[in-house]
N, C-alpha and C positions, 0 to 999 in steps of 0.2 A: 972209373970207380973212385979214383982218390980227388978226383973235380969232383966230384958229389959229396965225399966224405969233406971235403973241406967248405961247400956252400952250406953241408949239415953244420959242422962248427962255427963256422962263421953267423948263421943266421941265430944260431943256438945265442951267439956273443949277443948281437941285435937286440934278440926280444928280451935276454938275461938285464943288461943295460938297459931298455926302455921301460922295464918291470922296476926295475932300480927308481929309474928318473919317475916316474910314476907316482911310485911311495913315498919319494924323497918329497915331491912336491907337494904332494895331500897334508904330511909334515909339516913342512915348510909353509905353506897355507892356514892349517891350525894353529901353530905356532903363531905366526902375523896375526890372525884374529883373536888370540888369545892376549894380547902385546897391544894390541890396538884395546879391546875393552878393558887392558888394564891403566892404560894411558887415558879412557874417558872419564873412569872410576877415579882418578889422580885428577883431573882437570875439574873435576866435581868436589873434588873434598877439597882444592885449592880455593875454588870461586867460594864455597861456603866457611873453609879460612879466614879468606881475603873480609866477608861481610861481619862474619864474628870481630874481627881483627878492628874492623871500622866502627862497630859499636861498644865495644870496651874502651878503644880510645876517647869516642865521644862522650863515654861515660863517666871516665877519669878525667875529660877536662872537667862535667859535669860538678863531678866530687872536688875538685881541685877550686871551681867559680867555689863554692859551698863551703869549703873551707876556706879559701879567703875573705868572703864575707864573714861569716864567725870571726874569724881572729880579729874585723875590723869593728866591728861590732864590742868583741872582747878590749879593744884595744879604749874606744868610746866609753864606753863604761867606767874601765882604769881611770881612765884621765878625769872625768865627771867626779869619781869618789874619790879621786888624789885631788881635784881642786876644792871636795867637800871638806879637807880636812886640814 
């Protein structure tokens, strides 16, 4: 009788722990898929970052050529109406 009563306890341990590991893992699974699409949504708004990032720069050299012509332009001009006078 007490050989029975302890394979009852014992096995009771077993499936208590296997019900544990079970849930733990479904968890642990959702968790990593929930981690993992938050790491694609991150690698996504990085790469469209990264193109925003690269067309603002090309833009401000853009603006930067455009304003140095001006100033040279302005500068041309200066010197044309200081040698007119």
């Amino acid at each position: 009788m007490p050989v029975i009563l302890i394979a009852i306890i014992l096995s009771s341990f077993v499936l208590g722990a296997a019900g544990t590991a079970l849930y733990l893992n479904k968890r642990w699974r959702g968790a990593a898929a929930e981690v993992e699409q938050a790491m694609k949504e991150t690698a996504e708004q990085h790469q469209a970052l990264l193109v925003e990032n690269r067309e603002l720069k090309q833009k401000a050299a853009d603006l930067d050529y455009q304003l140095n012509s001006v100033r040279k332009d302005l500068e041309y001009e200066r010197s044309r109406n200081a040698d007119n006078h």
